[in-house]
C-alpha positions as CSV (number, residue, x, y, z in Angstrom):
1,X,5.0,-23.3,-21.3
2,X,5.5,-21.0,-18.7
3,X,9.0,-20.9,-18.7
4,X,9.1,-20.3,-22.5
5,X,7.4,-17.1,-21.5
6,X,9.5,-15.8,-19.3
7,X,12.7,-15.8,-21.6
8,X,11.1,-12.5,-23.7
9,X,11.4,-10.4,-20.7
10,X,15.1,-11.4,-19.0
11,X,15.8,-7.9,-20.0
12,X,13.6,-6.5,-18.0
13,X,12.5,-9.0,-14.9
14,X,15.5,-10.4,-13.3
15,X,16.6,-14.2,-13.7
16,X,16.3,-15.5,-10.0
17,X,12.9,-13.7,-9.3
18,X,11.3,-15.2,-13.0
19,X,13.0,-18.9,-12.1
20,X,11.9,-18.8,-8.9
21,X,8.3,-17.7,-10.2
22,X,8.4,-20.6,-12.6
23,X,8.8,-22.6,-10.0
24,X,5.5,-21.6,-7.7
25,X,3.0,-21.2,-10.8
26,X,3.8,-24.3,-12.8
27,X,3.9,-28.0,-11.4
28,X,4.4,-29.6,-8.7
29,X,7.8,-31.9,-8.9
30,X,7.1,-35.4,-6.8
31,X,9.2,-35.3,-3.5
32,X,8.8,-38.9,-2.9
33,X,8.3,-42.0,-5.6
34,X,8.8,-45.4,-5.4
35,X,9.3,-47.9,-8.3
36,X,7.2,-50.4,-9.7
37,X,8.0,-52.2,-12.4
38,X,9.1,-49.8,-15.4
39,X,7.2,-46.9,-14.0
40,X,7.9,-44.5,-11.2
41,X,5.4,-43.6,-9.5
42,X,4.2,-40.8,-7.2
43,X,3.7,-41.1,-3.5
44,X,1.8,-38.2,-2.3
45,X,-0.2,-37.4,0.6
46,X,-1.7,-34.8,3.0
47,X,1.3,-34.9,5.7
48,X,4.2,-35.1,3.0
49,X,2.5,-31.9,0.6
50,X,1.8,-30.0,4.0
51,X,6.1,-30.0,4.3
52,X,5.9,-29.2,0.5
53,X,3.1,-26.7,1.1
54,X,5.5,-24.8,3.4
55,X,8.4,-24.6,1.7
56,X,6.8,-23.2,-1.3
57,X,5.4,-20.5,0.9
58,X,8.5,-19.3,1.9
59,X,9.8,-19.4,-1.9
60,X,6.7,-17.2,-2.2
61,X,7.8,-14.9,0.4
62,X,11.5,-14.4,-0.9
63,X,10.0,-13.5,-3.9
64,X,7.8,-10.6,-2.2
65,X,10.7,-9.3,-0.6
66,X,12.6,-9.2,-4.4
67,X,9.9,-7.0,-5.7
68,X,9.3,-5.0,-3.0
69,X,13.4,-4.2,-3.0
70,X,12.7,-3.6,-7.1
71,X,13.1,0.5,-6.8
72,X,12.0,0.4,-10.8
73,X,8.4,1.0,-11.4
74,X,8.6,-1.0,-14.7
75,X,10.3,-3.8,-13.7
76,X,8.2,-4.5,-10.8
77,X,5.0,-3.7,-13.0
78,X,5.7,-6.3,-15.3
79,X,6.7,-9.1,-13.2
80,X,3.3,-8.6,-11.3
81,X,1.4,-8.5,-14.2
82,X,2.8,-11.6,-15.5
83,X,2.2,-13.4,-12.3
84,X,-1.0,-12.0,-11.5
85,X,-2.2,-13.3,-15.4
86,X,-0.3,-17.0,-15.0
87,X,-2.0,-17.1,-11.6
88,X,-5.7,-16.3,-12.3
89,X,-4.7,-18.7,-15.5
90,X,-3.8,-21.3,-13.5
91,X,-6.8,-21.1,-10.6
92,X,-9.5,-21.1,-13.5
93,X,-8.0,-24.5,-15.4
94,X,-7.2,-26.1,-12.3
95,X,-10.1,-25.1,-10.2
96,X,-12.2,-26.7,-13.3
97,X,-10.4,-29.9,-12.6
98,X,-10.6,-29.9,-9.5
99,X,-14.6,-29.7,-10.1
100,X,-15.4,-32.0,-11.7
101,X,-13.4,-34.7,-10.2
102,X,-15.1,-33.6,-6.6
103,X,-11.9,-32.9,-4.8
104,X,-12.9,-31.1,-1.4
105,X,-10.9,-30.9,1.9
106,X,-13.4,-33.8,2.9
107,X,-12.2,-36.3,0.5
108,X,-8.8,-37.6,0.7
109,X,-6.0,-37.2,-1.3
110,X,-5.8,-37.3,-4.7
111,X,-3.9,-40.4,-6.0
112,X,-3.6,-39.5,-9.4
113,X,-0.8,-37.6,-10.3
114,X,-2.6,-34.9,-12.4
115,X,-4.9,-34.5,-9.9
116,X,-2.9,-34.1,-6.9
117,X,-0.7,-31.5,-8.8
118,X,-3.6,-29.5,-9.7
119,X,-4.5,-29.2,-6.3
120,X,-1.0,-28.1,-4.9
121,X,-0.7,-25.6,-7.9
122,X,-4.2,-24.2,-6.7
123,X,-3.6,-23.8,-2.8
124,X,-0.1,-22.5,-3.3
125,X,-1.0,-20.0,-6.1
126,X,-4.3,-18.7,-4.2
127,X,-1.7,-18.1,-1.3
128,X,0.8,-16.5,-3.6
129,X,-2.1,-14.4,-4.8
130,X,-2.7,-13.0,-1.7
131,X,1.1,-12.4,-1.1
132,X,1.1,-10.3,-3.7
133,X,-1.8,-8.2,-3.6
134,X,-1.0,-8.1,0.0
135,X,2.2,-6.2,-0.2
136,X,1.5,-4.6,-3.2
137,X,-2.1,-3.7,-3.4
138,X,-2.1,-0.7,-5.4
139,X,-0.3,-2.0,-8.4
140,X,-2.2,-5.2,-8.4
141,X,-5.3,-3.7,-8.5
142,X,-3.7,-1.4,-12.1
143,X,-3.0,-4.6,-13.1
144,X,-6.4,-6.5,-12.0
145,X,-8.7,-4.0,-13.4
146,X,-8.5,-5.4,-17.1
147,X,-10.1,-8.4,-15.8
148,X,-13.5,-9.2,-15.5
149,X,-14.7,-11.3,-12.6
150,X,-11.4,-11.9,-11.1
151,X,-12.3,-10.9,-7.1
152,X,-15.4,-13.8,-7.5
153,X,-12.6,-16.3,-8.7
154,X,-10.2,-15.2,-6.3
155,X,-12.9,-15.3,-3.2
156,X,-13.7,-18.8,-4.4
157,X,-10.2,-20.0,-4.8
158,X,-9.2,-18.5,-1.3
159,X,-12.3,-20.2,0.4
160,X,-11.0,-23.7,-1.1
161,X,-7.7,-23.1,0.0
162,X,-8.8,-22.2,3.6
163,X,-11.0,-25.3,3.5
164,X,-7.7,-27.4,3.9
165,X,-7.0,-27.0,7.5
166,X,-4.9,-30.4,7.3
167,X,-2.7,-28.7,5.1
168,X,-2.1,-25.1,4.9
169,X,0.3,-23.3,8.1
170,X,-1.2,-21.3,10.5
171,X,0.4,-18.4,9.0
172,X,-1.0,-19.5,5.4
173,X,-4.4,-19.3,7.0
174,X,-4.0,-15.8,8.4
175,X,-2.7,-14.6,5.0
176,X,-6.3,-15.7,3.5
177,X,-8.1,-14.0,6.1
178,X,-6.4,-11.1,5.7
179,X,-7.0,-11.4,1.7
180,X,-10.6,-11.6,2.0
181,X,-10.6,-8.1,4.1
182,X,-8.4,-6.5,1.4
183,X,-10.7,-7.8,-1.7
184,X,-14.3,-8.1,0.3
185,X,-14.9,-4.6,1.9
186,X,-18.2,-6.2,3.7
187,X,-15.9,-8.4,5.2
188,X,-13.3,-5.9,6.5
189,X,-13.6,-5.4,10.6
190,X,-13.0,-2.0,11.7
191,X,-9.7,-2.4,12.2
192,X,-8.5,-3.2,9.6
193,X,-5.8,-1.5,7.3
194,X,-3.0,-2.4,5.0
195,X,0.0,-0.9,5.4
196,X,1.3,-1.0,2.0
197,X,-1.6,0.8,0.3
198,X,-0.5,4.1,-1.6
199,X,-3.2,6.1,1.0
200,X,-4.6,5.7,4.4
201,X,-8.0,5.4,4.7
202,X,-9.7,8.0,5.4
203,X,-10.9,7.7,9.2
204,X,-6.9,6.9,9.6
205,X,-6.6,10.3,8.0
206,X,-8.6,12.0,10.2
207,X,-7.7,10.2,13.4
208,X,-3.8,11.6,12.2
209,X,-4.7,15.4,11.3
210,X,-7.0,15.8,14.8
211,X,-3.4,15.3,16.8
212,X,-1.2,18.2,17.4
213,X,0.7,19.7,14.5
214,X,4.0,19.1,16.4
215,X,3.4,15.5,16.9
216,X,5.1,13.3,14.7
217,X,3.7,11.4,11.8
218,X,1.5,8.7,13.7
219,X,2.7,5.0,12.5
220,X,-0.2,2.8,11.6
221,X,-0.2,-0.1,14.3
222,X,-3.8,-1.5,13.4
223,X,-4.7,-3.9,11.0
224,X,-2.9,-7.0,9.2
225,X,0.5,-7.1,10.7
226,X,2.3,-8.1,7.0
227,X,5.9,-7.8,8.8
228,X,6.0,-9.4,11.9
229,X,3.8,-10.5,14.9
230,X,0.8,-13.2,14.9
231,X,-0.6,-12.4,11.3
232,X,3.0,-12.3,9.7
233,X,2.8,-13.3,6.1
């Protein structure tokens, strides 16, 4: 299990960021049961996960904020790379599942435990995927490299998640949009540019180096907003 995982590295990844990790990768605890009989039974629909949905999304976003505070280039290397592993992990078993039973956004949902938890560990992690790549782009894509075919299973996994309009925030919706510029260059409009990469692009560049030496440093203000205003992650 997961969690198992995560106690050969307490030395290096701090305790609240790898529980609260734990948490957003593996299952989905039921909010909500009822009794019958001798079994307890889940009770789990679209407008009790959407409150479920968003709560997990903020867990995800404390946890951005903990690695982007994490001034140690190890420690923030490895936590990523163990996320971004468990998460691409987690989107291939679980989007397989979800396959072959036919779950879409079209269908309702699931009533089987195993099923509905599949689904609420795909949508949140293909969110938390793009929170991470997001704010961190250039260590992601260190990290990414060693695998093959992961932007086609991440471009899949984001379409699905965006499919569920019933369920995922407004915000949540933005974040995929703005994922699918980062990862698909064809579908990147002309404004955009994320703020956290390592270098500007390069018409930034030169839009920056034509203004007056004694100017100040221009501040990129185009682009995915990842701090504030509509497309706030």
């Amino acid at each position: 299990m997961i969690c198992n995982t995560w106690k050969k590295f307490r030395i290096v990844i701090p305790i609240f960021v790898a529980a609260v990790l734990c948490c957003m990768i593996s299952r989905v605890h039921a909010e909500e049961t009822t009794t019958t009989s001798d079994k307890t039974q889940l009770i789990m629909n679209e407008k009790i996960y959407s409150n479920i949905f968003v709560r997990k999304r903020e867990e995800q976003k404390l946890v951005v904020k903990h690695l982007l505070s994490t001034e140690e280039y190890s420690k923030r290397y490895d936590l990523l790379s163990l996320a971004l592993k468990e998460i691409l992990r987690v989107t291939q078993e679980d989007g397989e599942k979800l396959r072959l039973a036919n779950i879409s956004s079209d269908v309702d949902f699931p009533k089987e435990t195993e099923l509905a938890e599949a689904l609420a560990r795909y949508l949140e992690n293909s969110c938390f995927f793009g929170e991470l790549i997001l704010h961190l782009p250039d260590m992601s894509y260190r990290v990414l490299k060693t695998y093959d075919g992961w932007r086609d299973r991440v471009l899949e996994a984001l379409h699905f998640t965006r499919s569920f309009v019933q369920i995922l925030d407004q915000k949540s919706l933005e974040l995929l949009g703005l994922l699918e510029q980062e990862i698909d260059e064809s579908k990147r409009s002309d404004t955009y540019v994320n703020p956290y990469r390592e270098k500007a692009p390069a018409k930034e560049s030169n839009r920056v180096a034509s203004q007056t030496a004694k100017m100040p440093k221009a501040k990129l203000k185009k682009g995915p907003q990842l701090a504030g205003g509509k497309t706030e992650l």
